[in-house]
Structures are given as structure tokens and as C-alpha cells.
NUKOL-744976 format. One record per residue (C-alpha): residue number from 1; residue in three letters; x, y, z. Coordinates in Angstrom, 1 decimal. Each point is the difference from the previous one (the first is absolute). Example, Ala and Ser with C-alpha at 12.3 -4.5 7.8 and 13.67 -1.06 7.14 Angstrom:
<r seq="1" type="ALA" u="12.3" v="-4.5" w="7.8"/>
<r seq="2" type="SER" u="1.4" v="3.4" w="-0.7"/>
//
This chain:
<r seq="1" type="UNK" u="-7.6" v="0.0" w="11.3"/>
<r seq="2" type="UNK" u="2.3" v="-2.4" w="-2.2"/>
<r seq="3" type="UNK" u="-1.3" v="-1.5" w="-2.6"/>
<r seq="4" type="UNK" u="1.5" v="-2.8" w="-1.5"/>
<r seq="5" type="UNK" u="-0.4" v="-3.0" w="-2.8"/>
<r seq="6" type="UNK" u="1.5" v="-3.5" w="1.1"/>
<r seq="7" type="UNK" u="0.3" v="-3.3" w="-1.0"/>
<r seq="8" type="UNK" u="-1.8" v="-3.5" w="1.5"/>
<r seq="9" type="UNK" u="-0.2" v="-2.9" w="-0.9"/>
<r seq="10" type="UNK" u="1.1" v="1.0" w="-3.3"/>
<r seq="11" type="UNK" u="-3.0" v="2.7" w="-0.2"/>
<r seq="12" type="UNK" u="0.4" v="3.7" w="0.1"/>
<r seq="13" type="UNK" u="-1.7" v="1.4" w="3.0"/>
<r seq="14" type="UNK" u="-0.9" v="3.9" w="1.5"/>
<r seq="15" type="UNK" u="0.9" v="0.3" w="3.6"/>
<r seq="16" type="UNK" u="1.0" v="3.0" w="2.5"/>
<r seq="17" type="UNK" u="3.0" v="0.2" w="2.2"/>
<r seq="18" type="UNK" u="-1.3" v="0.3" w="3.4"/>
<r seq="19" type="UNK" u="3.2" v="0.0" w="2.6"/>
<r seq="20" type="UNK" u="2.2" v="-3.2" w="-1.6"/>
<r seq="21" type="UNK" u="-2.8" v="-1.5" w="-1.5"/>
<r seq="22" type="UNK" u="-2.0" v="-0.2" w="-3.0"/>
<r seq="23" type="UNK" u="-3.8" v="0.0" w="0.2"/>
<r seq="24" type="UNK" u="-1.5" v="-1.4" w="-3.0"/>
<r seq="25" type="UNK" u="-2.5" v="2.3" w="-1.6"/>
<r seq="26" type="UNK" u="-2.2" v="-2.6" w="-1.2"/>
<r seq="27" type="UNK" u="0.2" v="-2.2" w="3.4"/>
<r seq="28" type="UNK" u="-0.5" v="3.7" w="1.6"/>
<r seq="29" type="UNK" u="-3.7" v="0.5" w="-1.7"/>
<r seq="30" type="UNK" u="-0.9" v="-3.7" w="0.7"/>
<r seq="31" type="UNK" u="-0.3" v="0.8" w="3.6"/>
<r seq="32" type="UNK" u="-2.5" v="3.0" w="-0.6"/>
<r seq="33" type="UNK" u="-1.7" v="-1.7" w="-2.9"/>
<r seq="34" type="UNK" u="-2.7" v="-1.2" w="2.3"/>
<r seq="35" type="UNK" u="-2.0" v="0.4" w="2.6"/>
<r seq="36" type="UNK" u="0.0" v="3.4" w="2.5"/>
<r seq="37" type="UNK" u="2.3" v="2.0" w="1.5"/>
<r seq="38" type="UNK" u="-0.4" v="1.2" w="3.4"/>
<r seq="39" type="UNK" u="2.6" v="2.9" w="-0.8"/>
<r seq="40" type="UNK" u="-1.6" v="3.4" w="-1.4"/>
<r seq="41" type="UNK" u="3.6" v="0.7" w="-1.6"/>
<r seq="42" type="UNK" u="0.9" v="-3.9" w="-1.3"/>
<r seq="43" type="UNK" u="-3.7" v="-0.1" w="-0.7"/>
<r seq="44" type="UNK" u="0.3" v="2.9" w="-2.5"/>
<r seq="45" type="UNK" u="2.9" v="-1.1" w="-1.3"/>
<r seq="46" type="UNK" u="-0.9" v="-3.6" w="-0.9"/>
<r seq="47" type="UNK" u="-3.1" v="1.8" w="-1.8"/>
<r seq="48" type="UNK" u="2.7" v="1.8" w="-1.9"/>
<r seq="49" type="UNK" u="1.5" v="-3.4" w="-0.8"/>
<r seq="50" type="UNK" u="-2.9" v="-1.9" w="-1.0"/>
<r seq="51" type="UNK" u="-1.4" v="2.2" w="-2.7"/>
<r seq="52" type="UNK" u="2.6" v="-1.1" w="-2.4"/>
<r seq="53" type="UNK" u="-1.5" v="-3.4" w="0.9"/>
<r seq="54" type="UNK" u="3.4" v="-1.4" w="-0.4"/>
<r seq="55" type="UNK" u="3.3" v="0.8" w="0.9"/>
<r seq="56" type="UNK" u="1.9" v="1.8" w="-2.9"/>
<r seq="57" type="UNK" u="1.7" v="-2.1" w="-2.3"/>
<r seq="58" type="UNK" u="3.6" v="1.6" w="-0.4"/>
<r seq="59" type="UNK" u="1.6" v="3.5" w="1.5"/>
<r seq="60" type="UNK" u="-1.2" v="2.2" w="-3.1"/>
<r seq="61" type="UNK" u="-3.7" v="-1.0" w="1.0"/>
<r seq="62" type="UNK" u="1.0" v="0.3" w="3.3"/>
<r seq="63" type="UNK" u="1.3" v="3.7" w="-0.3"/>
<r seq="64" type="UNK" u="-3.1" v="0.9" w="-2.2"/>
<r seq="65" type="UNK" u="-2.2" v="-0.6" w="2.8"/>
<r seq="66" type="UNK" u="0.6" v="3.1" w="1.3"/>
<r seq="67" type="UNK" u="1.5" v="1.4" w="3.3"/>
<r seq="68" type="UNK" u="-3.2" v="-0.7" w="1.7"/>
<r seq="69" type="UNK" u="0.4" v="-3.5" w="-0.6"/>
<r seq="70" type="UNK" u="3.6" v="-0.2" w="1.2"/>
<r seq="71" type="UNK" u="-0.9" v="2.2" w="3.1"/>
<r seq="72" type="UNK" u="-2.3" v="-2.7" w="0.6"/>
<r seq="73" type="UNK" u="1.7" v="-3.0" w="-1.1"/>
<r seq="74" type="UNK" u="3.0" v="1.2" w="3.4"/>
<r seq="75" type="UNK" u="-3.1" v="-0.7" w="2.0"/>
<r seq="76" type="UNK" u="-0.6" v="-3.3" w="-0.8"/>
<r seq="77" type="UNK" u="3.5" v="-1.0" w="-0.6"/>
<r seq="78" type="UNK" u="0.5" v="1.8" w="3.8"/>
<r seq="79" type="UNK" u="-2.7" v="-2.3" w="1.4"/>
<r seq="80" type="UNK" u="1.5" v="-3.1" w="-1.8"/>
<r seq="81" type="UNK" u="3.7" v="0.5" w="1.2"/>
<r seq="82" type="UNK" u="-1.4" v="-0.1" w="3.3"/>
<r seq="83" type="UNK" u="-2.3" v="-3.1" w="-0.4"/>
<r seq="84" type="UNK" u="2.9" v="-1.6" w="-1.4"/>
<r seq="85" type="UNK" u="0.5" v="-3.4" w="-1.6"/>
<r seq="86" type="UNK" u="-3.0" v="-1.6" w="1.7"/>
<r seq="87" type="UNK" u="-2.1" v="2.2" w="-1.8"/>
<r seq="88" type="UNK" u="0.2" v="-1.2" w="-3.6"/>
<r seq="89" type="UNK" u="2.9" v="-2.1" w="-1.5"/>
<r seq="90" type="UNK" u="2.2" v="1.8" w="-1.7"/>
<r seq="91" type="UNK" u="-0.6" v="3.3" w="1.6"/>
<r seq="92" type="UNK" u="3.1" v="0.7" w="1.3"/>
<r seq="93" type="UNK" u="3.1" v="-0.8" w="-1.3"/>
<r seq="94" type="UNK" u="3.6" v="1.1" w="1.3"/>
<r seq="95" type="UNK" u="1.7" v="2.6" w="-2.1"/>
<r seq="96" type="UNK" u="3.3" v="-1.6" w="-0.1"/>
<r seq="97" type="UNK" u="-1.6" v="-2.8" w="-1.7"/>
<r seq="98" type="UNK" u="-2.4" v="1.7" w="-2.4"/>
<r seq="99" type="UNK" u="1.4" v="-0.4" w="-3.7"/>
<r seq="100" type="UNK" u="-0.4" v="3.7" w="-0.6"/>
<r seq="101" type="UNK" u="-0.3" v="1.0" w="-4.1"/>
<r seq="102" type="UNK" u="-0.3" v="2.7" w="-1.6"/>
<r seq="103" type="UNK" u="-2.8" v="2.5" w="1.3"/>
<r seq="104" type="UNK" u="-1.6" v="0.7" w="-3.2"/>
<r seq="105" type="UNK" u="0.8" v="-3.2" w="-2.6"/>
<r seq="106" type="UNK" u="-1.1" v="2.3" w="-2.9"/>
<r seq="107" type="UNK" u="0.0" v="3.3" w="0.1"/>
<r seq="108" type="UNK" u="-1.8" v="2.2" w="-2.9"/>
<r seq="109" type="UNK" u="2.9" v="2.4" w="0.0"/>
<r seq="110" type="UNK" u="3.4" v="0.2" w="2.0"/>
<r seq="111" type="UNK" u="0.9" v="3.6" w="-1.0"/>
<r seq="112" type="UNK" u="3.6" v="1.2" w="1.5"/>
<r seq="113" type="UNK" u="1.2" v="3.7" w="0.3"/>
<r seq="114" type="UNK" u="3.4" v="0.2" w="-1.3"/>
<r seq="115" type="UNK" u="2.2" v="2.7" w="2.0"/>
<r seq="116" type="UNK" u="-2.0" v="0.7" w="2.7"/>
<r seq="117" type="UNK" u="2.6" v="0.5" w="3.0"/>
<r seq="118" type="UNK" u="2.2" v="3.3" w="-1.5"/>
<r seq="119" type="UNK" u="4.1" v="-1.6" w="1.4"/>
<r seq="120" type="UNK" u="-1.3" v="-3.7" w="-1.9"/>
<r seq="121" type="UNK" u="-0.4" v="2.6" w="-3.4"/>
<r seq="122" type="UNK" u="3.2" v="1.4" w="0.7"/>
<r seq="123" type="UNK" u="2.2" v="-3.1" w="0.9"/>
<r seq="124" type="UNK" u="-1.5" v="-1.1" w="-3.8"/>
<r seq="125" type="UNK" u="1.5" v="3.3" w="-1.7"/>
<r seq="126" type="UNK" u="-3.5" v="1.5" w="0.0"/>
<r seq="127" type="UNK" u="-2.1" v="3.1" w="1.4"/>
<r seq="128" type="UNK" u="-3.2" v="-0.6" w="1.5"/>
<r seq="129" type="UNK" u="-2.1" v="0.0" w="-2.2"/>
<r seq="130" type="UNK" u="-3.0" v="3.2" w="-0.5"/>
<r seq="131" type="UNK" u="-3.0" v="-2.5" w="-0.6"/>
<r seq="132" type="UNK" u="-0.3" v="-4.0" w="1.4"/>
<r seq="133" type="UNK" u="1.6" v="-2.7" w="-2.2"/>
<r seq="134" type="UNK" u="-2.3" v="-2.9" w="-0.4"/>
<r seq="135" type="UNK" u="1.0" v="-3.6" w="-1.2"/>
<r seq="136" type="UNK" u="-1.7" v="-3.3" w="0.0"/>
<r seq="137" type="UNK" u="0.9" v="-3.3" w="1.3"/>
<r seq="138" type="UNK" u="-2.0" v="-2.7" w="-1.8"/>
<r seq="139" type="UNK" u="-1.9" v="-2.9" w="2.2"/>
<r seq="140" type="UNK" u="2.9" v="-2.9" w="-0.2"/>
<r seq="141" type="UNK" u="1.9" v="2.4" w="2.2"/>
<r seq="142" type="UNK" u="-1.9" v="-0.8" w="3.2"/>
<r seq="143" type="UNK" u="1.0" v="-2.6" w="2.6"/>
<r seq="144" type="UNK" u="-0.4" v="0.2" w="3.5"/>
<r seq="145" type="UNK" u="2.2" v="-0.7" w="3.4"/>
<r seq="146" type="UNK" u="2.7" v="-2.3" w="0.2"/>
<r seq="147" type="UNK" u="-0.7" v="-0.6" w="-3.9"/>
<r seq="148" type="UNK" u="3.4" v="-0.4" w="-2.1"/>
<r seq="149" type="UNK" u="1.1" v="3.3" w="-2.3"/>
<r seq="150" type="UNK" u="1.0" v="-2.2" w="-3.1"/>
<r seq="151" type="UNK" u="2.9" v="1.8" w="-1.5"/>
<r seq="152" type="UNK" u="-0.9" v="0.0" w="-4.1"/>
<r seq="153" type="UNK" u="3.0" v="-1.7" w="-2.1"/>
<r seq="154" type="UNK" u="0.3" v="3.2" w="-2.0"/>
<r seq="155" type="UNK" u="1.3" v="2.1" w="2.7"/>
<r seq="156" type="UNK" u="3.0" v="0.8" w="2.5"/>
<r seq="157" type="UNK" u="-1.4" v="3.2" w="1.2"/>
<r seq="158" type="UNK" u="-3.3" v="-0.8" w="2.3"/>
<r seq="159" type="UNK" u="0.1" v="2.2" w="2.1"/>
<r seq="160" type="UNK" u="-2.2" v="0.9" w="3.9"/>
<r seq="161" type="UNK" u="-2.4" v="2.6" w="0.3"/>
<r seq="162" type="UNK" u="-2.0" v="0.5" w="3.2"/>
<r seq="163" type="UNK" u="-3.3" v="1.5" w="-0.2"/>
<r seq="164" type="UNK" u="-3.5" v="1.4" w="1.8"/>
<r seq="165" type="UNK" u="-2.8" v="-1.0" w="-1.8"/>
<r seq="166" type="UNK" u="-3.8" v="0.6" w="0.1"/>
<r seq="167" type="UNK" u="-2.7" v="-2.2" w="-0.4"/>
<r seq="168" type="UNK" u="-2.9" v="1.6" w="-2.0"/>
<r seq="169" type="UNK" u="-3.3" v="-0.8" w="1.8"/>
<r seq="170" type="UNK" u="-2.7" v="2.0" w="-2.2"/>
<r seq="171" type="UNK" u="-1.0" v="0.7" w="-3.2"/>
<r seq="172" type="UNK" u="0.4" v="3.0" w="-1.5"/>
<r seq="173" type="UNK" u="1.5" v="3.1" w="-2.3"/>
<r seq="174" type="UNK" u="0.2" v="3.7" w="-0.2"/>
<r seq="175" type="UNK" u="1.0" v="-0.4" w="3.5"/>
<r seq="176" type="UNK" u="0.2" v="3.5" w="1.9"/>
<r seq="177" type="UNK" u="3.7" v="-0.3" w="2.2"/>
<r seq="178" type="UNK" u="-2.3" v="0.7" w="3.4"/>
<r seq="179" type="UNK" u="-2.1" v="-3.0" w="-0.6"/>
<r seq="180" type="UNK" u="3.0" v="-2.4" w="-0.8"/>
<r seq="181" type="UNK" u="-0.1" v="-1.7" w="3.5"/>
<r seq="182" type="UNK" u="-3.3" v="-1.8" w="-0.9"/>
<r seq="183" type="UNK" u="1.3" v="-1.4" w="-2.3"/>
<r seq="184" type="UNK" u="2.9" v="-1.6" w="1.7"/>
<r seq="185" type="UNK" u="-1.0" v="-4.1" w="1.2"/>
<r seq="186" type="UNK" u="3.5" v="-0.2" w="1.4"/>
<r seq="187" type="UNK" u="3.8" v="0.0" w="0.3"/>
<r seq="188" type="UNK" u="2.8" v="-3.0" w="-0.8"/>
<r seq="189" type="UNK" u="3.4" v="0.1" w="-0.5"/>
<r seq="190" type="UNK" u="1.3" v="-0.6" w="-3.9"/>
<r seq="191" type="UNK" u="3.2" v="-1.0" w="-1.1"/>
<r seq="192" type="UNK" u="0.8" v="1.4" w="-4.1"/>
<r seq="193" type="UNK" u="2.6" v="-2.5" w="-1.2"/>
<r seq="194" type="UNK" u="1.5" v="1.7" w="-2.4"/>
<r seq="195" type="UNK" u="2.5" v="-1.9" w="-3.2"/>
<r seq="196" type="UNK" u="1.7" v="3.2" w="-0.5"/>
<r seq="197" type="UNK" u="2.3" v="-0.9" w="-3.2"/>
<r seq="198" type="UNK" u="-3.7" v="-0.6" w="-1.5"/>
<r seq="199" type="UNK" u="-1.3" v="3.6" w="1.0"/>
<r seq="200" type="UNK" u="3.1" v="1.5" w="-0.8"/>
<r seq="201" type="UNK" u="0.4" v="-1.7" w="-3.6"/>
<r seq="202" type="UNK" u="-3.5" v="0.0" w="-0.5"/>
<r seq="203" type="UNK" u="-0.1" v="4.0" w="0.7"/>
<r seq="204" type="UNK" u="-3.4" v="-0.9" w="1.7"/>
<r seq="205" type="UNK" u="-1.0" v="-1.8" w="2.8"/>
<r seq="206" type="UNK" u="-3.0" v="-2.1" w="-0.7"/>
<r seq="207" type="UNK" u="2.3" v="-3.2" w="-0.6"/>
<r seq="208" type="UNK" u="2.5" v="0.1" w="2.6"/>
<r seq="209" type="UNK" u="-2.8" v="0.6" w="2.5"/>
<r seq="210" type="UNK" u="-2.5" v="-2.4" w="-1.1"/>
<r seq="211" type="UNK" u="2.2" v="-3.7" w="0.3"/>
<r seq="212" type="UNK" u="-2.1" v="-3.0" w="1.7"/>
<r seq="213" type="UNK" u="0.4" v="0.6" w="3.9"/>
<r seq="214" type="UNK" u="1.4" v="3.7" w="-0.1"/>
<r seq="215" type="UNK" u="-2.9" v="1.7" w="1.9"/>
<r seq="216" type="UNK" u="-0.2" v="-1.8" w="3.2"/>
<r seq="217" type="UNK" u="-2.6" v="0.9" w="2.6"/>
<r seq="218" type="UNK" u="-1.6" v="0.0" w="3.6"/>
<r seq="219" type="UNK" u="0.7" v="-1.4" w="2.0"/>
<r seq="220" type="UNK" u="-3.5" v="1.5" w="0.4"/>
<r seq="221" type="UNK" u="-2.3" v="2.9" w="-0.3"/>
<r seq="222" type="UNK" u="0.1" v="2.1" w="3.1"/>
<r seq="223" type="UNK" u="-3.5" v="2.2" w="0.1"/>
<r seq="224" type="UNK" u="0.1" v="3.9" w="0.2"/>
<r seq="225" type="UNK" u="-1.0" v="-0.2" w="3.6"/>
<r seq="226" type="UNK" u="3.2" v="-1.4" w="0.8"/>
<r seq="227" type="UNK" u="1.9" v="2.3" w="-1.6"/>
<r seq="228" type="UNK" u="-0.5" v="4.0" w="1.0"/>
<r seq="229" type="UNK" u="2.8" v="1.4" w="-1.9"/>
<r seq="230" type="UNK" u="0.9" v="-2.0" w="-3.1"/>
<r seq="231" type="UNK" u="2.4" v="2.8" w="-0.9"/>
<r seq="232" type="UNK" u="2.4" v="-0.5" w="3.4"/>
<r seq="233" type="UNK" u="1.1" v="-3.3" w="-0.6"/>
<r seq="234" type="UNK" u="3.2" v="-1.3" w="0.5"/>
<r seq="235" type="UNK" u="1.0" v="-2.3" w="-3.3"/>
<r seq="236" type="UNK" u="2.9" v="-2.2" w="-0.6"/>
<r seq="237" type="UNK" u="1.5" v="-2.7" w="-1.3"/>
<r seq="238" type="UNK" u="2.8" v="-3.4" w="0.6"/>
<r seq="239" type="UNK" u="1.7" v="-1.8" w="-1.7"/>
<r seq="240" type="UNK" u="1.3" v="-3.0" w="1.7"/>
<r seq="241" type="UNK" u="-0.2" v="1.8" w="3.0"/>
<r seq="242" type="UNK" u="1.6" v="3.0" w="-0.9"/>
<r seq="243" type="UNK" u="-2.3" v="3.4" w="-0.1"/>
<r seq="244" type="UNK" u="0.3" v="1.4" w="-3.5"/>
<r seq="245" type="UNK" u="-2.9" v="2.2" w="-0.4"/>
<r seq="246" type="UNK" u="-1.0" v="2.5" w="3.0"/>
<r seq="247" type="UNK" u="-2.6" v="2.6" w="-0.2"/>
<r seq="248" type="UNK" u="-3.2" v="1.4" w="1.2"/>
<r seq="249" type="UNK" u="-3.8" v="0.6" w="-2.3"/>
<r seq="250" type="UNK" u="0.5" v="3.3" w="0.9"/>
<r seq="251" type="UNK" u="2.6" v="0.5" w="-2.5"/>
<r seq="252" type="UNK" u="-3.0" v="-0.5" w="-2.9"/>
<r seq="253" type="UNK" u="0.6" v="2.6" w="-2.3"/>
<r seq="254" type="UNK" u="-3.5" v="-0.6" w="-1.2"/>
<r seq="255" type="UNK" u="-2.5" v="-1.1" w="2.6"/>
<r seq="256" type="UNK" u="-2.9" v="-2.7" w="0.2"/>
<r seq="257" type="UNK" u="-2.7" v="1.5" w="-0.3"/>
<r seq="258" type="UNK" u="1.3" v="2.5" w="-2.8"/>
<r seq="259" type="UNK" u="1.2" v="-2.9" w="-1.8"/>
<r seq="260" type="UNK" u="-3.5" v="-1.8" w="0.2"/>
<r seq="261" type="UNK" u="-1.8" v="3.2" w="-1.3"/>
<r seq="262" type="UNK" u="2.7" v="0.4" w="-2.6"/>
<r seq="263" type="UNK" u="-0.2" v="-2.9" w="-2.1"/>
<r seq="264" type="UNK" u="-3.8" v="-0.3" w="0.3"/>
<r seq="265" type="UNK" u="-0.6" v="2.9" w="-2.1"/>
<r seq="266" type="UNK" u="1.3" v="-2.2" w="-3.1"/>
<r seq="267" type="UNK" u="-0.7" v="-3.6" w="1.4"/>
<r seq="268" type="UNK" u="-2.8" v="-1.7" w="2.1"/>
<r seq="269" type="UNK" u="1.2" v="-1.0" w="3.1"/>
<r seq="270" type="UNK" u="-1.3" v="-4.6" w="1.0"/>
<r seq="271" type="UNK" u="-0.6" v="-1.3" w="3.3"/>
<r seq="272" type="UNK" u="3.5" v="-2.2" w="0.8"/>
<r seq="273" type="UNK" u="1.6" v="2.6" w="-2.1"/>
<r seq="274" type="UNK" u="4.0" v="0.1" w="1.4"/>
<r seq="275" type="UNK" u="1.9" v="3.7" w="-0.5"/>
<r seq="276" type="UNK" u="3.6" v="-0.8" w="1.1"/>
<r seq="277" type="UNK" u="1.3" v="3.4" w="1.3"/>
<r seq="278" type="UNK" u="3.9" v="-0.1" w="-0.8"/>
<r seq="279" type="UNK" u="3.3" v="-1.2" w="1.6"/>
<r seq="280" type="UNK" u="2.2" v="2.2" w="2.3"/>
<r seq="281" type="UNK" u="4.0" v="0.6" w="-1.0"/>
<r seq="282" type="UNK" u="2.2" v="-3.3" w="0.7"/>
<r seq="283" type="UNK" u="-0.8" v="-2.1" w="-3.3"/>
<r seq="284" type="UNK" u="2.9" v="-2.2" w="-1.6"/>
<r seq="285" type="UNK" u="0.4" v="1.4" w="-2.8"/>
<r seq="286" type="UNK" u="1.0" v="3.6" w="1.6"/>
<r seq="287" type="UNK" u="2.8" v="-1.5" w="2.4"/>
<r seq="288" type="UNK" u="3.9" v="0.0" w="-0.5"/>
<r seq="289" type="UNK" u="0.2" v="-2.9" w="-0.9"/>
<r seq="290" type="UNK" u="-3.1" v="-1.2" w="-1.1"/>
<r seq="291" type="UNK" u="-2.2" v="-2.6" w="1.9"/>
<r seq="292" type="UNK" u="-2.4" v="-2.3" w="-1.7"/>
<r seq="293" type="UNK" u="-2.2" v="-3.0" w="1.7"/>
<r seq="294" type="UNK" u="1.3" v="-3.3" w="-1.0"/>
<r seq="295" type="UNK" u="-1.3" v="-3.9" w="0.8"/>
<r seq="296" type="UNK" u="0.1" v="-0.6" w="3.6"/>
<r seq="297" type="UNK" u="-0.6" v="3.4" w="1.1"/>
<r seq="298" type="UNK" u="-2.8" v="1.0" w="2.4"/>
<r seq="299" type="UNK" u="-1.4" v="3.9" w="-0.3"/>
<r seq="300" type="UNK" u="-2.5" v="1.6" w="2.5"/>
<r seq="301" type="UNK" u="-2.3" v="3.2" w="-0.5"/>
<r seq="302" type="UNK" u="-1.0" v="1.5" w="2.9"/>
<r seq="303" type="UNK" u="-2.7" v="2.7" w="1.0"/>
<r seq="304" type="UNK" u="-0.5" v="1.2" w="2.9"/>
<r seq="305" type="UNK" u="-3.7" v="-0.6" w="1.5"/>
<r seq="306" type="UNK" u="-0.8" v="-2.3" w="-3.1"/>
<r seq="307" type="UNK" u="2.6" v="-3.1" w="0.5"/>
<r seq="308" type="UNK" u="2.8" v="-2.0" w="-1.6"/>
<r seq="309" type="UNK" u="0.0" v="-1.5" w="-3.6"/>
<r seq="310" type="UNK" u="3.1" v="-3.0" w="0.1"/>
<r seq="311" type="UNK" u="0.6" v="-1.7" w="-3.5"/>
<r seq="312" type="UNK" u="2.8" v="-2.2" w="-1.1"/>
<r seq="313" type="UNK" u="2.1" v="0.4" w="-2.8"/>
<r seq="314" type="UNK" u="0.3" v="-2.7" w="-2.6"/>
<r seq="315" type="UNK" u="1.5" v="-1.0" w="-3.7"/>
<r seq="316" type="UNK" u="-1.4" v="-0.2" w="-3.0"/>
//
């Protein structure tokens, strides 16, 4: 299942890809608010649906409800693709004309793994490293699809980085590595716009990293059902075209589910939590000569199974 968060009529809305549409969660559980079901299985999933008594109000409520709630929420959102727009208005909307945003608006924590793919450390001058390297991104990072990366005043050097990313879908710490799965909501792709004279200058990362718009995400969150091997992907990215970055999840050094189990022996893992996963070799700053983004640009990440994140490039 896709989940996604779009934009009507100037409101932000929940809705699933179903095919090329978009069935809108909230137009989805008006159709099984009432009355009976003559289906045992759409009858046991509306019951699902209606103990909330509502639909959920953004995707971090949305994810919290559980995997039985999603499980059940394909179901209904099955049954109301194939009822269609006479059904309820707004039920289905066409994809290519859904204002998709950002998946999760806010999240708690958008924790990135520095590193991670063993020829990216090396075309930097580095090792890989013995132990994860964690950063943070802070909130004004996130935008969503077709949002513009705005290029800070204060730097030449922003540079591409294409990443896998998790979506954290359950509460929890002290998480043993074999029960990291439950934990996972979903998958989205994640682009870490990087100002690299900042990180390098700054001799940390936290302010080349965290610039309004440099975390762009979606362009939505592809449920673990969907995805049976999250570590044989194929991941890349272009740049105007051109394919820059090209790699595959399996070249993790450090894997999902140890990464999850890792860092939640220090810190509590939140529902709509985002761990970014790290960017294969191919960045700008590593190439003879160098290549940075610049205004007028348009960069695509791509995973395989999960989908295509598109943003523009634009000034300061």
C-alpha cells in the first residue's frame, strides 16, 4: 500500500495510491461509516475503521494506528476504488493531479546514517566506519515532491545525496535486532541535500545538512508488504537527466533492522520517526571536477519498488 498526504482545496488530506489514482482516506471511511456490509471481509474491516470513530487526522496518527488498521484500511480503500467516484465526492482523485506533499509534515526525528555504503566512505577519503554514524536533520529540512530545493545564500557547495529511508511506525526502545521489522510503518525515498563548504568548514554536519528544503521526501510511504527485500534495491540518482548516483541497498554496510535496534538502546524510537539510511558513491563533491546543483536544475532519487522523488532547483 502507498500512503500518501496531498493537497485540496487548499487542505492537507490522507489518501492511498490505488492504480493512477488517489483514494482519499477520509472519503474512503465515509462509505463504511454507516449502515451494513454484506461482505464478511469489508464488513470486518469497516469495523476496524470505525473504532477510531473518525478518520485519523494526519499520517503520524495514521501510522500509530497500527498494522491492523492499515491492513484494514486496503480493504476499504479496495472496495472504494472500485465503487469509484459515484460513491462519495471526492473519493477518487487521479494521481497525476493530486498535489502530493510531504508524507510526514513533521517528523519527531529525521536521523541519517553517515557512511553507510563502504565505495561512498572511500570516494570521501574515509574507511568505513567500525560502529554507525548518526546525524540529525532539524524539521525545516522537509518538503515534499516537486517542492523547490532553495539553495541558502551562504553557499556554492549544495551538493545531491540519494537515499533509502524508513518510516518508524511504533513506539519503542531497547529494541532486540530480530524484532526490528515491527517496528517498521514503511519505506520512502529521501534526498540529504548537503551545503558541503558548510560541513566541511563547520568540521560537523548539523548545519550544512539542516538548511530550509534540504531533506525532501516521498513521494510516499510504500508499506512493508510491498517491499520483501528492502536490502536489494536498486538506488540512484539524475541530475538533469544524467544518472549520477547508481547503486543497490544491498551495499548497506549496516543494515535496517540493526540500525533500528542500534540507536534504540540510547534513544526512544516515535511513530513518524524517519531514519535516512545513507547515499551510495557518485556525490558532487567526490567528482573530477566537482559538480554542485545550481538554480534551474532538476534532480531525481530513485528506489527501486518504492518510487521517484522529482524536485526543482532554485536561488536563493
Amino acid at each position: 500500500m502507498k500512503l500518501v498526504t496531498y493537497e485540496l482545496a487548499r487542505q492537507s488530506r490522507l489518501g492511498v495510491v490505488a492504480g493512477e489514482s488517489v483514494v482519499d482516506v477520509a472519503a474512503a471511511y465515509g462509505t463504511v461509516a454507516k449502515g451494513k456490509i454484506g461482505d464478511k471481509k469489508l464488513a470486518a474491516a469497516a469495523d476496524v475503521l470505525r473504532k477510531l470513530g473518525r478518520p485519523p487526522a494526519d499520517m503520524i496518527e495514521l501510522l500509530g494506528l497500527g498494522e491492523r488498521y492499515r491492513k484494514a484500511l486496503a480493504v476499504v480503500v479496495a472496495s472504494a476504488a472500485a465503487a469509484g467516484k459515484k460513491a462519495v465526492k471526492g473519493l477518487v482523485l487521479p494521481v497525476a493531479k493530486a498535489k502530493l506533499r510531504a508524507p510526514i509534515a513533521h517528523p519527531n526525528k529525521i536521523t541519517c546514517i553517515g557512511l553507510n555504503y563502504a565505495d561512498h566512505a572511500r570516494e570521501g577519503g574515509h574507511e568505513p566506519p567500525p560502529a554507525p554514524i548518526f546525524f540529525l536533520k532539524s524539521h525545516n529540512t522537509i518538503c515534499g515532491p516537486g517542492d523547490p530545493i532553495k539553495l541558502p545564500p551562504n553557499s556554492a557547495q549544495v551538493d545531491y545525496e540519494a537515499e533509502f529511508a524508513v518510516v518508524i511506525g511504533k513506539r519503542g526502545s531497547r529494541i532486540a535486532e530480530s524484532d526490528a521489522q515491527k517496528y517498521i510503518a514503511g519505506y520512502m525515498c529521501l534526498h540529504d541535500v548537503s551545503a558541503r563548504d558548510m560541513q566541511f568548514s563547520d568540521k560537523q554536519w548539523y548545519r550544512g545538512k539542516s538548511c530550509d528544503t534540504f531533506a525532501p521526501t516521498g513521494p510516499w510511504i510504500v508499506t512493508p508488504d510491498e517491499v520483501p527485500d528492502p536490502h536489494n534495491l536498486r538506488i540512484s540518482l539524475t541530475l538533469n537527466g544524467e544518472t549520477l548516483q547508481d547503486s543497490n541497498t544491498s551495499n548497506l554496510i549496516f543494515k535496517v533492522p540493526f540500525l533500528i535496534s542500534y540507536l534504540s538502546q540510547s534513544v526512544t524510537w516515535e511513530v513518524g520517526d524517519l531514519i535516512s539510511t545513507g547515499t551510495p558513491p557518485g556525490v558532487g563533491f567526490a567528482r573530477n571536477p566537482q559538480v554542485f546543483m545550481k538554480a534551474g536544475d532538476t534532480v531525481s532519487v530513485t528506489v527501486e519498488g518504492i518510487g521517484t522523488l522529482t524536485n526543482p532547483v532554485v536561488g536563493p
